[in-house]
MINUVO-682371 format. One record per residue (C-alpha): x, y, z; residue number from 1. Coordinates in steps of 0.1 Angstrom, whole numbers, plus 2048, in hexadecimal, padded with zeros to 3 digits. Each point is the difference from the previous one (the first is absolute). Layout:
residues N
+-----+-----+-----+-----+
|  c1 |  c2 |  c3 | num |
+-----+-----+-----+-----+
|   X |   Y |   Z | NUM |
...
+-----+-----+-----+-----+
This chain:
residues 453
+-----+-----+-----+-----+
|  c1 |  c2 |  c3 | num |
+-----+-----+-----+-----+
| 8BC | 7FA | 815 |   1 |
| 7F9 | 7DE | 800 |   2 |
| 814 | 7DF | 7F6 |   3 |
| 7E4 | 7E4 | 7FB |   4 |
| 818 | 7E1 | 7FC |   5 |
| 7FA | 7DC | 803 |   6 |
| 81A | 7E0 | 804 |   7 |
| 803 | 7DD | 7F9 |   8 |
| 817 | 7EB | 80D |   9 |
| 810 | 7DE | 802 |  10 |
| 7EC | 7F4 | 823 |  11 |
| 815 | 7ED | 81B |  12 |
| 805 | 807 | 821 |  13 |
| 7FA | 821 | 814 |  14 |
| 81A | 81E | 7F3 |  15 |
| 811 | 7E8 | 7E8 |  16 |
| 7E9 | 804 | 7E2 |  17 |
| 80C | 80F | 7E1 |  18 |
| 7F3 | 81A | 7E9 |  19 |
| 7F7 | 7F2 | 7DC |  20 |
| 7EF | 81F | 7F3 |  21 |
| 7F1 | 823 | 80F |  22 |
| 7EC | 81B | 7EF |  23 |
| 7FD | 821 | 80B |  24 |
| 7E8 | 819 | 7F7 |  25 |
| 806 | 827 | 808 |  26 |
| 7DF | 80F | 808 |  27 |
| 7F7 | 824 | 808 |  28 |
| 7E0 | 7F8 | 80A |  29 |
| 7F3 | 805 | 7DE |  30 |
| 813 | 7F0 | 7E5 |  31 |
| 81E | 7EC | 7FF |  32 |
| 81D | 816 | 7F9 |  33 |
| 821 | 7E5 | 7FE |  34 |
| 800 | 7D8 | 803 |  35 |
| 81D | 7E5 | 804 |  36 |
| 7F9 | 7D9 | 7F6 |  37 |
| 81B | 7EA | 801 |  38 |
| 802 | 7D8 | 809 |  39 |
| 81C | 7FB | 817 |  40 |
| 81A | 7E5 | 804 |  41 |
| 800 | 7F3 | 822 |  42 |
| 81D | 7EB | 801 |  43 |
| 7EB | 7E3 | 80D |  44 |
| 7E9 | 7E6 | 7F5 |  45 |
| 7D8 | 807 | 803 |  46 |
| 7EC | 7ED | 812 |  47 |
| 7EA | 7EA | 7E6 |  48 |
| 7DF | 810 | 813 |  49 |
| 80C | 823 | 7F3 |  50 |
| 803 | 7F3 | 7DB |  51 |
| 7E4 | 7F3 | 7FD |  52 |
| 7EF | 81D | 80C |  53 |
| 80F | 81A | 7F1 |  54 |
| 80C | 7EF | 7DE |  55 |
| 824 | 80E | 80E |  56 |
| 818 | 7E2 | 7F8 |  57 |
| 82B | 801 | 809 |  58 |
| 805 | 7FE | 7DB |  59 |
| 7F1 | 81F | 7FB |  60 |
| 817 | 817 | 81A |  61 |
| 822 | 7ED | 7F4 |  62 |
| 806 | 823 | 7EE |  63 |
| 7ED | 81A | 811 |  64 |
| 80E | 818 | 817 |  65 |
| 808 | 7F6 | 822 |  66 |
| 7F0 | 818 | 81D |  67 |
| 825 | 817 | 7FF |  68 |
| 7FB | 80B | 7E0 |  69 |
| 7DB | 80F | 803 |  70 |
| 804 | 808 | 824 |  71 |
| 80E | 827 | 7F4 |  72 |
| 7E2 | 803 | 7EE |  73 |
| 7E8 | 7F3 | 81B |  74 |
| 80F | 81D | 818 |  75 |
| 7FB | 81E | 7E6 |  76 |
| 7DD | 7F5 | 7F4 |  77 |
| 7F3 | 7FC | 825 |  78 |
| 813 | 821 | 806 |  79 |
| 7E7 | 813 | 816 |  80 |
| 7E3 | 7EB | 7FF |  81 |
| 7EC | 7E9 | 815 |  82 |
| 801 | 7DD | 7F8 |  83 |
| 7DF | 7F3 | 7F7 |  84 |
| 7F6 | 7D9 | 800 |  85 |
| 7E6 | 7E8 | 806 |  86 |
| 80B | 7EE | 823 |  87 |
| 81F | 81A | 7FE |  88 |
| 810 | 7F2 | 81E |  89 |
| 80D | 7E1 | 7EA |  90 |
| 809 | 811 | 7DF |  91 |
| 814 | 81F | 819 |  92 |
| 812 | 7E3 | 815 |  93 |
| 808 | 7EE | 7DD |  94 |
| 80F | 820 | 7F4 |  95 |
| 810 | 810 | 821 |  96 |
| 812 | 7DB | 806 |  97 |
| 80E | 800 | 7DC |  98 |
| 812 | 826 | 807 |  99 |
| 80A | 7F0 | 81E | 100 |
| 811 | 7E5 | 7F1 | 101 |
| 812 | 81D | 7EA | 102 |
| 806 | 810 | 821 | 103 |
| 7E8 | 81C | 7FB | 104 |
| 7E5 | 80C | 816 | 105 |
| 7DF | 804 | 7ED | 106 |
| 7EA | 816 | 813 | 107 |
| 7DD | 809 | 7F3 | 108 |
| 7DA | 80B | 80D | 109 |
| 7EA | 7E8 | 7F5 | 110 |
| 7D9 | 7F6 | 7F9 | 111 |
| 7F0 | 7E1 | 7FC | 112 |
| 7E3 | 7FE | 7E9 | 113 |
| 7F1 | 7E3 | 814 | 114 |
| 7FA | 812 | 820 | 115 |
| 7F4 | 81E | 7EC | 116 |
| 7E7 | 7EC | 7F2 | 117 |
| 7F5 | 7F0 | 820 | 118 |
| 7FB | 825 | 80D | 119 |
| 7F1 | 80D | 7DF | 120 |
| 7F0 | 7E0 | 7F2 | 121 |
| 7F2 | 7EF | 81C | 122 |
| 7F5 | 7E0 | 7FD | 123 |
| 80B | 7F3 | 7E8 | 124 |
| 801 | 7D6 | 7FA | 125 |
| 825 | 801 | 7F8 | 126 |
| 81B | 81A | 800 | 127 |
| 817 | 7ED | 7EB | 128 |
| 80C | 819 | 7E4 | 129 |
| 7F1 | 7E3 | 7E5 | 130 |
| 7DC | 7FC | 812 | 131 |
| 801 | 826 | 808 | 132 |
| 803 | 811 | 7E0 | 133 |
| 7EA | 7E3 | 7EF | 134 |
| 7E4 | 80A | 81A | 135 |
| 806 | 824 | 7F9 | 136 |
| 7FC | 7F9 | 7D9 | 137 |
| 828 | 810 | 7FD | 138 |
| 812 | 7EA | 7E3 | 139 |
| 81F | 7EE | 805 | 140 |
| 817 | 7F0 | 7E8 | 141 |
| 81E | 7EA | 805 | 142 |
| 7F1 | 7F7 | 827 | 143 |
| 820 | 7F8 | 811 | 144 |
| 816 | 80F | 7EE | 145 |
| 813 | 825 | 80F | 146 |
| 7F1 | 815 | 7E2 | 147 |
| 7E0 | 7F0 | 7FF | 148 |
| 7FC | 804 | 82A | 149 |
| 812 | 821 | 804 | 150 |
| 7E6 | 80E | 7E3 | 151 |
| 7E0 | 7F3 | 80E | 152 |
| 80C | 80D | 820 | 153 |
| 802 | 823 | 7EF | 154 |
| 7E0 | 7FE | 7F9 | 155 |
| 7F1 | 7F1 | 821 | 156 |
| 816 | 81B | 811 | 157 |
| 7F1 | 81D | 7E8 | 158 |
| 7DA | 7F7 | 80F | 159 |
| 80F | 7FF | 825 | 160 |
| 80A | 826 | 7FD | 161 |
| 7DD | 808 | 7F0 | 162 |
| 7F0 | 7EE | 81C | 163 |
| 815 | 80F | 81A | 164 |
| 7E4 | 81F | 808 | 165 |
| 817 | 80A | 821 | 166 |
| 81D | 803 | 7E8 | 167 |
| 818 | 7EE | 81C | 168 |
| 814 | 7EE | 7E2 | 169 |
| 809 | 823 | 7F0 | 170 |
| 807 | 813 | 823 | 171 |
| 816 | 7E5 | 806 | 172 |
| 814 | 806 | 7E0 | 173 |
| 804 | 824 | 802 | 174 |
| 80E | 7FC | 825 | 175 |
| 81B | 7E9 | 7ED | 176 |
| 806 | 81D | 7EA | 177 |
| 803 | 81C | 819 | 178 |
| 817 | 7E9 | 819 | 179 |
| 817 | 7FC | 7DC | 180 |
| 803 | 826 | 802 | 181 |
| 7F1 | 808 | 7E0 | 182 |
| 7FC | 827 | 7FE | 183 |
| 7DE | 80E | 7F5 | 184 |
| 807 | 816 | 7E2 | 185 |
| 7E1 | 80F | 7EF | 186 |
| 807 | 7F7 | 7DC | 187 |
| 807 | 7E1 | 806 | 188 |
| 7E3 | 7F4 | 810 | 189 |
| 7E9 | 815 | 7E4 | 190 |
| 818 | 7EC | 7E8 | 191 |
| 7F7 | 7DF | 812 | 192 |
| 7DF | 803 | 7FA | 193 |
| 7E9 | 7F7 | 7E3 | 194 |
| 7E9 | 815 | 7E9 | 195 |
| 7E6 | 7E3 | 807 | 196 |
| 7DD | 7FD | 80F | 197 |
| 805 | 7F6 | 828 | 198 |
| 804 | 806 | 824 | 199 |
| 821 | 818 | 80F | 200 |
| 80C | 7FE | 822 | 201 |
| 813 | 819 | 80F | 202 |
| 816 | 7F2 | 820 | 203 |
| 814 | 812 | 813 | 204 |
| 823 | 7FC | 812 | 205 |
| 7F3 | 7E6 | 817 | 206 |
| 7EC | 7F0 | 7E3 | 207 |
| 7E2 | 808 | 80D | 208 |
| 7E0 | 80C | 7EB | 209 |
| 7FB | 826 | 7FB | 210 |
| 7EE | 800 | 7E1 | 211 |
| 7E7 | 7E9 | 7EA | 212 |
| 7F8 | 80D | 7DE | 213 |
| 7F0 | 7F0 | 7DF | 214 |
| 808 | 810 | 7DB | 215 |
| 7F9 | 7F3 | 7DD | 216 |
| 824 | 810 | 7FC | 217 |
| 814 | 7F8 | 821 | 218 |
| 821 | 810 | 7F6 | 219 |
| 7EE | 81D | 7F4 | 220 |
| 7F0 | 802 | 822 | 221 |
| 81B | 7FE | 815 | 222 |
| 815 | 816 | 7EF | 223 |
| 7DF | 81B | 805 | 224 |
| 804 | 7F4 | 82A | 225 |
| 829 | 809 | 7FB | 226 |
| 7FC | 823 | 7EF | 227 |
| 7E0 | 80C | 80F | 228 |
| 801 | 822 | 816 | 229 |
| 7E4 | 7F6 | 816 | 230 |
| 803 | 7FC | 828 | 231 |
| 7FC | 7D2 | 7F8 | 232 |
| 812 | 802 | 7E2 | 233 |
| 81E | 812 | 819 | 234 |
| 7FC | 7E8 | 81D | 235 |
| 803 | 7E1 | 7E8 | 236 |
| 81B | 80D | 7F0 | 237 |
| 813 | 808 | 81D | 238 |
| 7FA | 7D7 | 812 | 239 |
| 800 | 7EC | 7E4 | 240 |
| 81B | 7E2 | 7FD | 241 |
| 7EF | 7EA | 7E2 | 242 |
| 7E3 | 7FF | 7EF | 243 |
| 7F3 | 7DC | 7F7 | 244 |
| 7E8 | 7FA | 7E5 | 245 |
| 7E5 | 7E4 | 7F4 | 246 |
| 7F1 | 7FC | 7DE | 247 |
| 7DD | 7FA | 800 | 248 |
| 7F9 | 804 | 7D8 | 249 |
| 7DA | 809 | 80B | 250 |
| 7FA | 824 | 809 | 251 |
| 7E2 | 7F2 | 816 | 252 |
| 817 | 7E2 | 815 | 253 |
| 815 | 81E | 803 | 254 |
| 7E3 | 817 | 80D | 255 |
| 7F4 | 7E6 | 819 | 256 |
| 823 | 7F8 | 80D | 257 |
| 807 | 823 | 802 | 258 |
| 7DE | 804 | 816 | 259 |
| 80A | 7E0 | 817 | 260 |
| 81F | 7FE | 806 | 261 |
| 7FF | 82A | 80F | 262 |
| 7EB | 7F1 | 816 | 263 |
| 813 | 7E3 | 80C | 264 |
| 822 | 811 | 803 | 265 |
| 7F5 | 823 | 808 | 266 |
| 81A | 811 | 7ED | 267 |
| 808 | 824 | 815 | 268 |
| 801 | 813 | 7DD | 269 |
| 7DE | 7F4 | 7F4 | 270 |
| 7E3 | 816 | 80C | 271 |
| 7E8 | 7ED | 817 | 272 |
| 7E3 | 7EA | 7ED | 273 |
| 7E9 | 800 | 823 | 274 |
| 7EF | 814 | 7E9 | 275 |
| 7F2 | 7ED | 7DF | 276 |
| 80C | 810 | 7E0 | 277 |
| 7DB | 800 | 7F2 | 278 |
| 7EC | 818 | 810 | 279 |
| 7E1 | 7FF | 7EB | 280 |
| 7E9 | 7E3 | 7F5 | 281 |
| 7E6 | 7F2 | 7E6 | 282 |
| 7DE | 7F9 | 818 | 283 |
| 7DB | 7F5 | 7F3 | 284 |
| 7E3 | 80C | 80F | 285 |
| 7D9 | 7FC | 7F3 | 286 |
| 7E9 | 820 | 7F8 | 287 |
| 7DC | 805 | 810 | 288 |
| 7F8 | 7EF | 7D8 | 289 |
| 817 | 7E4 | 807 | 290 |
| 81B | 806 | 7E7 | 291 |
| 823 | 7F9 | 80D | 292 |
| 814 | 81E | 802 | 293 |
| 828 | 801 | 7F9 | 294 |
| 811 | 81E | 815 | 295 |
| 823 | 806 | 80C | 296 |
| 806 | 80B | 822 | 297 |
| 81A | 800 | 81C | 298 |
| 802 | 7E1 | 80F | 299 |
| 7EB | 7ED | 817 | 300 |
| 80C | 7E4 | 810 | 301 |
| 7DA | 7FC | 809 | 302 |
| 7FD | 7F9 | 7DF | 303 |
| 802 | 7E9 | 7E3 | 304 |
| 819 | 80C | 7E1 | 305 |
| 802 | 7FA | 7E0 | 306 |
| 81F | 808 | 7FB | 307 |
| 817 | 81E | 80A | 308 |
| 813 | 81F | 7F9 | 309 |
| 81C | 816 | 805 | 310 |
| 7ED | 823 | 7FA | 311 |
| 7DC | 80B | 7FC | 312 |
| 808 | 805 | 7D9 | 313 |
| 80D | 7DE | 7FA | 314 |
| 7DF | 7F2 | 80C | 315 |
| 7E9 | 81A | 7EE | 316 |
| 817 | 7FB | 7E0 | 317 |
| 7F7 | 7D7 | 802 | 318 |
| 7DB | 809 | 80A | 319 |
| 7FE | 810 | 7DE | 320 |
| 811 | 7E7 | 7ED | 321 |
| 7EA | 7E2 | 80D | 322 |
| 7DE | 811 | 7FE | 323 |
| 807 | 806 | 7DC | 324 |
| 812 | 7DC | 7FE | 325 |
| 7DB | 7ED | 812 | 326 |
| 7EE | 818 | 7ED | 327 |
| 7F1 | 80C | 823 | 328 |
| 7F3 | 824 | 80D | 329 |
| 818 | 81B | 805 | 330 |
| 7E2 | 811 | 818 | 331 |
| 7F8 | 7E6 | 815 | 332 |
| 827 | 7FA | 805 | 333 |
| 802 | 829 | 807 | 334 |
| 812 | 808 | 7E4 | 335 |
| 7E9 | 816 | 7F2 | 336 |
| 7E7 | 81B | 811 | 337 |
| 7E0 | 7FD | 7EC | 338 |
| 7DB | 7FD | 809 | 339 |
| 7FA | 7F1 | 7DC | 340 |
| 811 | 7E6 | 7EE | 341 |
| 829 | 7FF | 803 | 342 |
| 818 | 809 | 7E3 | 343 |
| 804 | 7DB | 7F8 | 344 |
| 7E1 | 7FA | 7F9 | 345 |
| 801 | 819 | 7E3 | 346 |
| 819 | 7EE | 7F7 | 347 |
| 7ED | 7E3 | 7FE | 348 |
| 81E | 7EF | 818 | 349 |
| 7E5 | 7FC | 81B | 350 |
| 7DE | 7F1 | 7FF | 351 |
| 7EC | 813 | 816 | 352 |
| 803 | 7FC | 821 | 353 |
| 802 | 821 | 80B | 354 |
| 7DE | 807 | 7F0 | 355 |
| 7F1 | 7DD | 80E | 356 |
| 802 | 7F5 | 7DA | 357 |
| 815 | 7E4 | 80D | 358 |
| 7F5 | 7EC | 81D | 359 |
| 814 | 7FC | 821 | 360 |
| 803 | 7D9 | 7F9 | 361 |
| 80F | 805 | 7DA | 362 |
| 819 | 81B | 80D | 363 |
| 80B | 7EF | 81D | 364 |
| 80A | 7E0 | 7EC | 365 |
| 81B | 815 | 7ED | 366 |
| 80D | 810 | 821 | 367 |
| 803 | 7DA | 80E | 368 |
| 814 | 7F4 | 7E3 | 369 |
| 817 | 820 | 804 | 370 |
| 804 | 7F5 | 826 | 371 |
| 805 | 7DA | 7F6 | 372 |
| 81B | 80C | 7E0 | 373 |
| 811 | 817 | 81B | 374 |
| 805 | 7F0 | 820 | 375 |
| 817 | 7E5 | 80B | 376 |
| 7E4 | 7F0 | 816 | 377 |
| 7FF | 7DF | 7FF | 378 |
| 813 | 7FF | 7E3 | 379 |
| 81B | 7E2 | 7FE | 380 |
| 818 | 810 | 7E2 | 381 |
| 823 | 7FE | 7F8 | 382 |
| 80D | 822 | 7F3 | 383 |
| 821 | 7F4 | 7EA | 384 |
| 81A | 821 | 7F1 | 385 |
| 824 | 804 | 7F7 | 386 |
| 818 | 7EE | 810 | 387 |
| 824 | 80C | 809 | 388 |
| 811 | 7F3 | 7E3 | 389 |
| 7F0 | 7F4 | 7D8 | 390 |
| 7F4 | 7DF | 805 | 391 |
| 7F4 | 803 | 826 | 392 |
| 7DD | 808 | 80F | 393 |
| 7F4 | 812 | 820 | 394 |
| 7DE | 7F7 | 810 | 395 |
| 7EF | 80D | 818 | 396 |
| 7E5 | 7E7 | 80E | 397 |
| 7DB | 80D | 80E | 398 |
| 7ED | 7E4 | 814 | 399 |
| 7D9 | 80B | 80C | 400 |
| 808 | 822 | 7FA | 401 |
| 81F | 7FF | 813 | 402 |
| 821 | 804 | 7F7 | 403 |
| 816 | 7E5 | 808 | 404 |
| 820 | 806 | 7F1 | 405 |
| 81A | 803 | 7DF | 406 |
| 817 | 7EC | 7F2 | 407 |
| 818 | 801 | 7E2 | 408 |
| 800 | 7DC | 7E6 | 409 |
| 810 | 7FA | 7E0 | 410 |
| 7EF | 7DF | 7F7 | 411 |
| 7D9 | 800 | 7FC | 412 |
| 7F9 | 7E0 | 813 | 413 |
| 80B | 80F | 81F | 414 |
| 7E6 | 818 | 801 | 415 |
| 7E1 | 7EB | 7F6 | 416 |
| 80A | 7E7 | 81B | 417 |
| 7F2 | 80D | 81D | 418 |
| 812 | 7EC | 819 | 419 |
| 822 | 80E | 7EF | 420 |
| 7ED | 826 | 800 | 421 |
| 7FA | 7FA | 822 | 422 |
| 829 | 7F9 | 809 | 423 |
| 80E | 81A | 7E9 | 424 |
| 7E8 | 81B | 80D | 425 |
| 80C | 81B | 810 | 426 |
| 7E8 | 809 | 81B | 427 |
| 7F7 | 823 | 806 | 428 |
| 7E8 | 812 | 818 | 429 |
| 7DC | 803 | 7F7 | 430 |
| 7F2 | 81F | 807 | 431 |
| 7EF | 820 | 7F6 | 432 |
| 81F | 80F | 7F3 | 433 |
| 80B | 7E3 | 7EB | 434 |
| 7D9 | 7FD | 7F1 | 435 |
| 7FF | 824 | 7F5 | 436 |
| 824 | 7FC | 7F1 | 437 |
| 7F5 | 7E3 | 7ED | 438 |
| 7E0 | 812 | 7F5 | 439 |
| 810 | 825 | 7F8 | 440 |
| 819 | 7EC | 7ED | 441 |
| 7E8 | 7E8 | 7E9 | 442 |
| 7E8 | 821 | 7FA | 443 |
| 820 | 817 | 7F0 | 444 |
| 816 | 7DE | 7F2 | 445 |
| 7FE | 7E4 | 7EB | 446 |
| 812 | 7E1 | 809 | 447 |
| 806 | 7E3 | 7EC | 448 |
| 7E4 | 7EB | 809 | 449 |
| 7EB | 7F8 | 820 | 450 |
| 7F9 | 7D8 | 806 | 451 |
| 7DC | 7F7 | 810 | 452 |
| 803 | 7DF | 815 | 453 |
+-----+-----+-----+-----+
């Protein structure tokens, strides 16, 4: 858990500033669950800087609380959290001198948005929380104000854990967890979980990775992994500590992340990908007439694909479906043994070429346009789905035919700005695997649109 919190203050010397308001979000690195605003009396004047900047004036705290009164319910909503902040050091001294004035030690783990961002977001111009989220096309209201700064950093903090591949941020939480002696109960982590479309992680007692999965249903999943007989389901059941979770909205993102980030962490639970997942592959070849010729076979990393496959039937069940789309020849793609003219042609779905009715140069046109329709060569596209909540958008951006990332945006401008895209992005590997994901997934889905630029 996660306490996202931001202060203002009066200014004046080192360790004698007062707190004039503080907002804290709790986040369980999905949604915000609990959240305490309150301006704060500081007994002191402000410094006429501070007013002016924040709009905060001494008239205005006269009758709010003084930091006594809300300190109770600063301790039970950070209760088990890290304390979140952009430049955290100042807003956790603020707060850890203010208990200490009340003669109470405040002790908390704690993460600073800026030096994430300088890890995750490198550089950038500025890493002022203002310039940052601007840049980053987040929107923030009531700029220096604790509710305004405390929510934007929600949000900046939000796209640090999607960009965080290596997953350091959540390893780092769930060793806070096991050294505050939670015990791993089955049904609760099932209940913990969300019937949503995502990425699961399954740690175990040292926090470490032992299992990456992706569902459309993650609760549904997991609970399968918890009550399953077989010798993995039995091993994970007998080392897991916590299971952590992220909502991707997309099945695809989730597909791709899935795909990656095995690969990255090397998960002892997950069978080895050394071997690809798509064994079979779409390859053109030209006939002693010079028609091109569609066939699946194992692969070849000789050769040049199309596109790929999981089985041999997969890729014979899409042969027929495109030679009766492009109206091409079921017998020069070997899909039908004939030494006269192919079933289609009966049909009247094919126009000849296996009788030389058609000539090579006609009927390798519409075998071109299915390879240009088909193929993410050269292709710059953006492939925009479902989001994790109602008014969000995922993306998933394809540059020269390789893929270069996803993100998530809720306002349009932020994804038809490329310099924005290009910040928001997360990046992701580009390689066979993630090409015949994107590919298996666009010829058996629809998403909601897909953007040329």
């Amino acid at each position: 858990m996660y306490c996202i919190l931001d202060i203002e203050t009066t200014g004046g010397q080192y360790n004698e500033e007062g707190i004039t308001e503080i907002a804290i979000y709790k986040y369980d690195g999905h949604e915000v669950i609990d959240q305490f605003i309150s301006l704060v009396n500081p007994e002191k004047p402000i410094q006429p800087f501070v007013v002016k900047l924040t709009g905060i004036n001494n008239a205005m705290l006269r009758s709010a609380p003084k930091f006594y009164e809300v300190a109770k319910r600063i301790i039970e909503i950070t209760e088990g959290s890290i304390i979140v902040a952009h430049n955290a050091s100042f807003d956790y001294r603020i707060l850890s001198t203010e208990f200490r004035r009340l003669g109470y030690t405040f002790k908390k783990p704690t993460l600073c948005t800026v030096e994430l961002a300088k890890k995750l977001i490198p550089e950038q111009p500025s890493y002022s929380l203002g310039k940052l989220v601007r840049s980053l096309g987040i929107p923030i209201a009531d700029r220096h104000r604790a509710s305004g700064d405390a929510m934007a950093t929600v949000k900046l903090f939000k796209l640090l854990l999607s960009k965080d591949t290596g997953k350091e941020i959540v390893k780092s939480f769930v060793k806070t967890e096991i050294k505050a002696g939670l015990s791993p109960k089955l049904l609760d982590i099932i209940d913990a979980v969300p019937s949503k479309t995502g990425i699961y992680y399954i740690h175990n007692e040292k926090g470490d990775l032992i299992y990456i999965g992706k569902s459309k249903n993650i609760k549904k999943r997991v609970n399968q992994h918890f009550t399953g007989t077989t010798h993995k389901s039995k091993k994970i059941q007998r080392d897991v500590y916590t299971v952590t979770y992220e909502e991707t909205g997309s099945e695809l993102i989730a597909l791709l992340k899935e795909s990656e980030e095995i690969k990255i962490n090397k998960p002892i639970y997950n069978r080895s990908l050394k071997k690809s997942l798509f064994g079979w592959a779409l390859y053109t070849e030209k006939d002693e007439k010079g028609y091109i010729k569609l066939s699946v076979q194992k692969v070849d990393g000789r050769k040049k694909e199309i596109t790929s496959f999981t089985s041999l039937l997969e890729g014979k069940n899409y042969l027929f479906k495109i030679t009766e789309k492009y109206n091409l020849c079921q017998k020069i793609n070997g899909l039908y043994d004939t030494k006269s003219s192919c079933f289609q042609y009966d049909l009247k779905q094919c126009y000849g070429a296996c009788i030389n009715k058609e000539t090579p140069q006609e009927y390798n046109k519409r075998v071109q346009l299915f390879i240009e329709e088909n193929t993410l060569s050269k292709n710059n596209l953006v492939i925009v789905d479902r989001g994790r909540t109602h008014d969000e958008r995922s993306a998933i951006v394809i540059e020269n035919g390789n893929l270069k990332g996803y993100c998530f945006y809720d306002l349009n401008y932020q994804i038809n700005n490329l310099e924005i895209l290009q910040k928001i992005i997360i990046p992701m590997q580009n390689n066979r695997d993630s090409k015949n994901i994107i590919q298996g997934y666009l010829r058996k889905h629809k998403v909601m649109k897909v953007i040329p630029f």
